[in-house]
PDB file with one MODEL, atoms N, CA, C and O in Angstrom:
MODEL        1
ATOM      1  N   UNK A   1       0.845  -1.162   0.000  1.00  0.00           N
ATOM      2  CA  UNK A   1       0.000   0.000   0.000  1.00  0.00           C
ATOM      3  C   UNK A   1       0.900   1.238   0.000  1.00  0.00           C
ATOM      4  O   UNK A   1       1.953   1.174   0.634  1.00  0.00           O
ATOM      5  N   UNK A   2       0.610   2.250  -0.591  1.00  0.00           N
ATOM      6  CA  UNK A   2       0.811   3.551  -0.854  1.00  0.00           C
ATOM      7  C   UNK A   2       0.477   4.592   0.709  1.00  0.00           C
ATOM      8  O   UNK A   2      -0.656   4.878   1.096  1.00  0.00           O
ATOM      9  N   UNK A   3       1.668   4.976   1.339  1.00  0.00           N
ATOM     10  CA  UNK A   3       0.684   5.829   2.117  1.00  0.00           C
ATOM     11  C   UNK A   3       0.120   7.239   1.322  1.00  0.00           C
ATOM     12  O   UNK A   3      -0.823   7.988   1.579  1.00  0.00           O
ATOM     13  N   UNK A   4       0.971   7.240   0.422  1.00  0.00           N
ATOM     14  CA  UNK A   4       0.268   8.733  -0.348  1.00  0.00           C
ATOM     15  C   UNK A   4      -0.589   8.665  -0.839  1.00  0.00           C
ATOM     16  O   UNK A   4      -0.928   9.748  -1.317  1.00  0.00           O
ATOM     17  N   UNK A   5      -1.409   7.675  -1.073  1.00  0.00           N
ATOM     18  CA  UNK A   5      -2.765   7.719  -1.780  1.00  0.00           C
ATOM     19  C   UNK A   5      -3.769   6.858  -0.455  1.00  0.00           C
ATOM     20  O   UNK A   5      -4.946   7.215  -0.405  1.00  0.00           O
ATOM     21  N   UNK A   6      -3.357   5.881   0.464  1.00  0.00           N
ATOM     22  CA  UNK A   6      -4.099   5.944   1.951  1.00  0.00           C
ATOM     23  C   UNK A   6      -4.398   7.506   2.443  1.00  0.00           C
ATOM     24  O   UNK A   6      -5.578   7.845   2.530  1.00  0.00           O
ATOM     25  N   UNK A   7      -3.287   8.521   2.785  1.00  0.00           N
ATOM     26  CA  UNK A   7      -3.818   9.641   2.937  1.00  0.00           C
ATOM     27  C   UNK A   7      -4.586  10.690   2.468  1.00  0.00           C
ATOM     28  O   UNK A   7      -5.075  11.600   3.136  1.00  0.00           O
ATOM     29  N   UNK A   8      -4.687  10.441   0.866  1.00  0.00           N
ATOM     30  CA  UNK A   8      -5.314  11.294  -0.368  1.00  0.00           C
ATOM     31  C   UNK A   8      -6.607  10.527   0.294  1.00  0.00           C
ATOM     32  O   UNK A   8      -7.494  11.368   0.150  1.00  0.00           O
ATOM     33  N   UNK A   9      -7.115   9.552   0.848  1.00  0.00           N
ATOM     34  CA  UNK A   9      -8.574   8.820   0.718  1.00  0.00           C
ATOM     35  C   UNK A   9      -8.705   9.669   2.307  1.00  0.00           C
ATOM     36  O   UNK A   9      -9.902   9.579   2.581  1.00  0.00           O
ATOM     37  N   UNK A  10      -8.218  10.200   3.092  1.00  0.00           N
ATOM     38  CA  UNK A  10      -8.705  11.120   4.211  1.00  0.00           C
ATOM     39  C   UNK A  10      -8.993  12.365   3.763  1.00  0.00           C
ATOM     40  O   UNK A  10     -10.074  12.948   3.849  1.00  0.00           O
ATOM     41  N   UNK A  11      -8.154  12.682   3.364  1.00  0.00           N
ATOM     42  CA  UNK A  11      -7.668  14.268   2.796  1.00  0.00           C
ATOM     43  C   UNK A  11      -8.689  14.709   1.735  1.00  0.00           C
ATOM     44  O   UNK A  11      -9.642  15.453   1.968  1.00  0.00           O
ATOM     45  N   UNK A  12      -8.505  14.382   1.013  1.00  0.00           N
ATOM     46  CA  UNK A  12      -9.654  14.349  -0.744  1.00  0.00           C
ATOM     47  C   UNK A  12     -10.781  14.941  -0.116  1.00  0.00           C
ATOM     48  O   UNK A  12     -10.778  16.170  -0.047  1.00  0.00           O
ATOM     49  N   UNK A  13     -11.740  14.318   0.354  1.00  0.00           N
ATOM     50  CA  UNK A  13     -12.988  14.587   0.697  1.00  0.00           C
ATOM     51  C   UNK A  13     -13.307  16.146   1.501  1.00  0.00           C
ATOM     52  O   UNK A  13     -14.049  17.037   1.086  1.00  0.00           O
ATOM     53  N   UNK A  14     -12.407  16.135   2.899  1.00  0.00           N
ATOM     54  CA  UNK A  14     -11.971  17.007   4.053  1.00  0.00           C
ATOM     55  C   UNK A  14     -11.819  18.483   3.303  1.00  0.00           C
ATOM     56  O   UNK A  14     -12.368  19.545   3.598  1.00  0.00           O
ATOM     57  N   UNK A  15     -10.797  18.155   2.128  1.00  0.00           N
ATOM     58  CA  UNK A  15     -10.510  19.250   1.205  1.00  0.00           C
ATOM     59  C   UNK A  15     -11.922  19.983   0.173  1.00  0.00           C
ATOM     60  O   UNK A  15     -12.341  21.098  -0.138  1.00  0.00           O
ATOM     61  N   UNK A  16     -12.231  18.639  -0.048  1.00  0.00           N
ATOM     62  CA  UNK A  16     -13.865  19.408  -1.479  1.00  0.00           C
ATOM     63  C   UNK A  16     -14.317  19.743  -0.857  1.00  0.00           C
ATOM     64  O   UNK A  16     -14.492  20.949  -1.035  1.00  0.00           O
ATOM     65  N   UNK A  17     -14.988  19.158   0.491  1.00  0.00           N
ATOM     66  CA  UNK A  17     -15.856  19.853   1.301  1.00  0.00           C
ATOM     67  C   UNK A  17     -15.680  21.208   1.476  1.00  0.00           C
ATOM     68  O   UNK A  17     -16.545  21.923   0.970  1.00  0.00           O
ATOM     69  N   UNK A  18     -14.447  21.931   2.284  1.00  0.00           N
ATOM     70  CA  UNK A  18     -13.832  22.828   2.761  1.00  0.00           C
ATOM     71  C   UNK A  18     -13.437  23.804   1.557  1.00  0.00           C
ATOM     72  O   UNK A  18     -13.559  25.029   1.559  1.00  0.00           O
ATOM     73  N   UNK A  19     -12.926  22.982   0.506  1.00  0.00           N
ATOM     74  CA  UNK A  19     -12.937  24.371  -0.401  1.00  0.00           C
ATOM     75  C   UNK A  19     -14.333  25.123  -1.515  1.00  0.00           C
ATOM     76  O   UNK A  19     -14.438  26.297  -1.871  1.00  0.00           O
ATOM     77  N   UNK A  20     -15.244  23.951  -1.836  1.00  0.00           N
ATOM     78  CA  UNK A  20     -16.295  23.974  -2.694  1.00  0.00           C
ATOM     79  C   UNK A  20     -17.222  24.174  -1.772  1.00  0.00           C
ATOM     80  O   UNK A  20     -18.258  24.585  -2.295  1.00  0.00           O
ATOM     81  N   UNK A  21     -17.308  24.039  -0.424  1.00  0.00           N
ATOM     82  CA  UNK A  21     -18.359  24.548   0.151  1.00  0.00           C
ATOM     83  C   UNK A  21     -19.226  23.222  -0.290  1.00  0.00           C
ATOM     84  O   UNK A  21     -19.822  23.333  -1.361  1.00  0.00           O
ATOM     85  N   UNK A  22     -19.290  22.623   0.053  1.00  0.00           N
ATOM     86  CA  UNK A  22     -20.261  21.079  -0.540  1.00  0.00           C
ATOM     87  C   UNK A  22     -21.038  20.808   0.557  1.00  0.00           C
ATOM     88  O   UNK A  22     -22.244  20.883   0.321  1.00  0.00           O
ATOM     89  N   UNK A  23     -20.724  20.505   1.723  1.00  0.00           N
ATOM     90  CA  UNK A  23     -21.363  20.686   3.360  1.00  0.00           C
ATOM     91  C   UNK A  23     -21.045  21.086   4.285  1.00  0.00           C
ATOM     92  O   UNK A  23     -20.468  22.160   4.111  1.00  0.00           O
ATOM     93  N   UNK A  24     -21.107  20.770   5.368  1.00  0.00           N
ATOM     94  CA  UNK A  24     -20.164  20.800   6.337  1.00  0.00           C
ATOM     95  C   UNK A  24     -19.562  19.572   7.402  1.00  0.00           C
ATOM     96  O   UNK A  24     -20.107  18.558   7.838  1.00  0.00           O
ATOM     97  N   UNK A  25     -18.450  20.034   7.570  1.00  0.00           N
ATOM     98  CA  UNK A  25     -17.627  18.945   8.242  1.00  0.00           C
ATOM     99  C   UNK A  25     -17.308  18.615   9.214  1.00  0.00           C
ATOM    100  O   UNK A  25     -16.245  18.958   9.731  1.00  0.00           O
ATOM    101  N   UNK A  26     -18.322  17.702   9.832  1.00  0.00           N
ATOM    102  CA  UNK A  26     -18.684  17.841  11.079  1.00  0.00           C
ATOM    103  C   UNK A  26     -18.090  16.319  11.899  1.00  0.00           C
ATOM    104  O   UNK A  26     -17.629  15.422  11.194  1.00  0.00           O
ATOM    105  N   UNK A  27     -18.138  16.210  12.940  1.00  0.00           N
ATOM    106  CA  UNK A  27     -17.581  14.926  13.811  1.00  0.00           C
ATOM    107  C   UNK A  27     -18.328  13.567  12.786  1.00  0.00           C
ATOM    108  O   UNK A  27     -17.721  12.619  12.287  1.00  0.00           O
ATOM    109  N   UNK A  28     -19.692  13.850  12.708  1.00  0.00           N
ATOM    110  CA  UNK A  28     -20.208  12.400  12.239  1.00  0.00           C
ATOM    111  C   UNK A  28     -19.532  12.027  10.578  1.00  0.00           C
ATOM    112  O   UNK A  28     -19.254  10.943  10.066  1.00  0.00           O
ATOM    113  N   UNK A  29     -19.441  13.265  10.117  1.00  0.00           N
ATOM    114  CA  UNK A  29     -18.957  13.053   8.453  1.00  0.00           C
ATOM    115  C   UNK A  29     -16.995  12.569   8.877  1.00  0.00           C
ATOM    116  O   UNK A  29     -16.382  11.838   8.099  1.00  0.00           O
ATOM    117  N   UNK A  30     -16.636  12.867   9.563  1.00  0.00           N
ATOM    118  CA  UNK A  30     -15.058  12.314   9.699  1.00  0.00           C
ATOM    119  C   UNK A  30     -15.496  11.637  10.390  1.00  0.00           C
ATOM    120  O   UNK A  30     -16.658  11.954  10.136  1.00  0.00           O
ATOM    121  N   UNK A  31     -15.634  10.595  11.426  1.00  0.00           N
ATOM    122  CA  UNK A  31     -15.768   9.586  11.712  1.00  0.00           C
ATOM    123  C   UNK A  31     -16.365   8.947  10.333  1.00  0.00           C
ATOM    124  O   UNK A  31     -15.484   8.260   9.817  1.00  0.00           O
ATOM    125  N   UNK A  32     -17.151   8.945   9.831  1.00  0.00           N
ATOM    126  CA  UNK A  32     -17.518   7.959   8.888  1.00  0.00           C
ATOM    127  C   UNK A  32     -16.898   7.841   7.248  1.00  0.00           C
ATOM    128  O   UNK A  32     -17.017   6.986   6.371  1.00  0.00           O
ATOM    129  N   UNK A  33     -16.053   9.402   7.348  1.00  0.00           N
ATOM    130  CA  UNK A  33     -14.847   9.042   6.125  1.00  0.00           C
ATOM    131  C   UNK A  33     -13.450   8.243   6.895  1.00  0.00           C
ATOM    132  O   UNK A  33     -12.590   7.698   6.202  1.00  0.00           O
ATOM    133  N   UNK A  34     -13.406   8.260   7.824  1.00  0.00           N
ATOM    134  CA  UNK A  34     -11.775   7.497   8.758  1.00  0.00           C
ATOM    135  C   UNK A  34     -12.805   5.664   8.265  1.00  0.00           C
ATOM    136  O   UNK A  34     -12.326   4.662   7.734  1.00  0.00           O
ATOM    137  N   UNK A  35     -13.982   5.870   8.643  1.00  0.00           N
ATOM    138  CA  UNK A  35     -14.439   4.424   8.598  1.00  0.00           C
ATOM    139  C   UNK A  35     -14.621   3.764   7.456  1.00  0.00           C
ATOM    140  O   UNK A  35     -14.465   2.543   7.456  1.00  0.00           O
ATOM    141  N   UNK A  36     -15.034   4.541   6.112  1.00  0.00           N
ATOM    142  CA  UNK A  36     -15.177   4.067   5.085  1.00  0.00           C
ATOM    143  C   UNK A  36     -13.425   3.760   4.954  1.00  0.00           C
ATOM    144  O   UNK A  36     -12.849   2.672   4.953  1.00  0.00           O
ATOM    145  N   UNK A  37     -13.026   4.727   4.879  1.00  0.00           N
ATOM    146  CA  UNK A  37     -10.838   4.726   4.286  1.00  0.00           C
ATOM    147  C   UNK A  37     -10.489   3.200   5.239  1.00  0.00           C
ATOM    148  O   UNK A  37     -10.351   2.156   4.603  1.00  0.00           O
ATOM    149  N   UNK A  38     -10.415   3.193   6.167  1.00  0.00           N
ATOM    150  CA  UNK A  38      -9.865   2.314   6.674  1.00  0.00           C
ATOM    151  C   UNK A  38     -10.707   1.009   6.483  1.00  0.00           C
ATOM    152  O   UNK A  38     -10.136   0.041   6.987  1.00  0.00           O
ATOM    153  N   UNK A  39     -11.885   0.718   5.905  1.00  0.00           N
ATOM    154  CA  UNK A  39     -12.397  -0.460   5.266  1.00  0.00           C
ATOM    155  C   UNK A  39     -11.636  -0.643   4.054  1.00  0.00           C
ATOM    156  O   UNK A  39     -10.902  -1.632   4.041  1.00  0.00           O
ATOM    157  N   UNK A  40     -11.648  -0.137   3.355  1.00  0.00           N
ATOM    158  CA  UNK A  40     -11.356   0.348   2.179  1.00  0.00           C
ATOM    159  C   UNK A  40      -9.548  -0.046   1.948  1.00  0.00           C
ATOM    160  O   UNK A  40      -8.803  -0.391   1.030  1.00  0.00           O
ATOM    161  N   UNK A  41      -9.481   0.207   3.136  1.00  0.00           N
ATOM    162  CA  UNK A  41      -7.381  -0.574   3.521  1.00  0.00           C
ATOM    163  C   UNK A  41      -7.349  -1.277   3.983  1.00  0.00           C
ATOM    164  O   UNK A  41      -6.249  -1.386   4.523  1.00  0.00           O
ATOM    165  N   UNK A  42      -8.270  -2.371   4.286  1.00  0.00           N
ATOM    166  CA  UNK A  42      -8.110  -3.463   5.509  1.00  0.00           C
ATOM    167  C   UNK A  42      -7.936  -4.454   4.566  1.00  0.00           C
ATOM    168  O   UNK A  42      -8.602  -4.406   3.532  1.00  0.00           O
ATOM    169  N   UNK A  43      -6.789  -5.747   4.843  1.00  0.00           N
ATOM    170  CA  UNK A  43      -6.842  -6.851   3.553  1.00  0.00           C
ATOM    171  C   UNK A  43      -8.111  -7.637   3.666  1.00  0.00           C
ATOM    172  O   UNK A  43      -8.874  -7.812   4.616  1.00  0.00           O
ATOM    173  N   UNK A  44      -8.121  -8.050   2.464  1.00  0.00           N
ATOM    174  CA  UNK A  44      -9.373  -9.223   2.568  1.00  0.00           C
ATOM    175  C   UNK A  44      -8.903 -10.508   2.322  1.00  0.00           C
ATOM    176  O   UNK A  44      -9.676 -11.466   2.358  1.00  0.00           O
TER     177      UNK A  44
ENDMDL
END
């Protein structure tokens, strides 16, 4: 695994939000992007 693209899958989102104004970024939306990313890295 890449950590530079593990961290782009935290970051990415944190960023559109924050710069495009898309929602807001709140405890429940990062908890549940850390939860999707880290499914998303776990082996199968």
């Amino acid at each position: 695994m890449d950590p530079r693209i593990a961290l782009e899958l935290f970051v990415s989102p944190l960023a559109q939000r924050w710069l495009q104004h898309t929602g807001p970024i709140t405890y429940d939306y990062t908890d549940t992007l850390v939860d999707y990313a880290l499914y998303g890295l776990a082996p199968r």
